[in-house]
N, C-alpha and C positions, 0 to 999 in steps of 0.2 A: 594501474587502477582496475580494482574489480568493478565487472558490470554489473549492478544485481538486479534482477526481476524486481515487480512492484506487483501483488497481492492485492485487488480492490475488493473487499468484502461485499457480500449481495446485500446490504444496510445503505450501501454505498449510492449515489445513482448513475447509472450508464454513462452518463453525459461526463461526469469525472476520468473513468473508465478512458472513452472516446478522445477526451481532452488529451489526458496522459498518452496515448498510443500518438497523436497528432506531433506531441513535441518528442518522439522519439523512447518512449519509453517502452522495457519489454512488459504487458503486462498480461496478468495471468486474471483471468475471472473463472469461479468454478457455479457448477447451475445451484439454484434457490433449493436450501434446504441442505447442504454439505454441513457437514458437523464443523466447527469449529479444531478441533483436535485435529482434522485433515487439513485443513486453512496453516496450523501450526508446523505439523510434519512436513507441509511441501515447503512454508515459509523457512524452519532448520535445515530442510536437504538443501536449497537452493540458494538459502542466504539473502531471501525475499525481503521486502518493507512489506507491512501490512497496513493499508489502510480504511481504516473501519471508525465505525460509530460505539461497536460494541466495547463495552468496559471489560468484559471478559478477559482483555490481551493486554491489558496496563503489563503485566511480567513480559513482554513481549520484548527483545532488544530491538528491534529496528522497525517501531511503530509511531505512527501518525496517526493518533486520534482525533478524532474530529468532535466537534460540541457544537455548533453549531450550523448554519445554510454558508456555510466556506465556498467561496469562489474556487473553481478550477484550476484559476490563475496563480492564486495566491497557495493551495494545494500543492502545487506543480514546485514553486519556489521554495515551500516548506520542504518537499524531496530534494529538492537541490542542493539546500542548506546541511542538512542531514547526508546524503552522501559527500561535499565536499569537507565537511568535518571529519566523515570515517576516512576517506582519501589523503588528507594531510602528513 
């Protein structure tokens, strides 16, 4: 099973960020104001999820858009779901 980083876009709030790190996830935050196109190239080099608010990344393979005030919890399981699908 590959492991893959998880990409919290700065749309995003910490506290998701913090959550995800809590249940063991690797994840990556880059500072306020990165281009999106950098968000993308580190997401392809490393085989990241990205999860974002931003519409921008719908072409995105391994994304979790968010639309509304999502629980962390429920966040966390939606990676879950999505990595054990690509892992099958």
């Amino acid at each position: 099973m590959k492991v893959r980083p998880v990409i919290v876009d700065e749309c995003v709030s910490p506290k998701i960020a913090r959550y995800l790190e809590e249940m063991g996830e690797e994840v990556i935050r880059f500072k306020s104001g990165t281009e999106d196109n950098e968000l993308r190239r580190v997401g392809h080099k490393t085989g990241a999820y990205i999860i974002t608010r931003d519409k921008g990344f719908k072409d995105y393979e391994r994304l979790i858009l968010l639309t509304r005030k999502e629980k962390p919890k429920w966040i966390y399981e939606q990676l879950r779901q999505a990595k054990a699908y690509e892992n099958r």
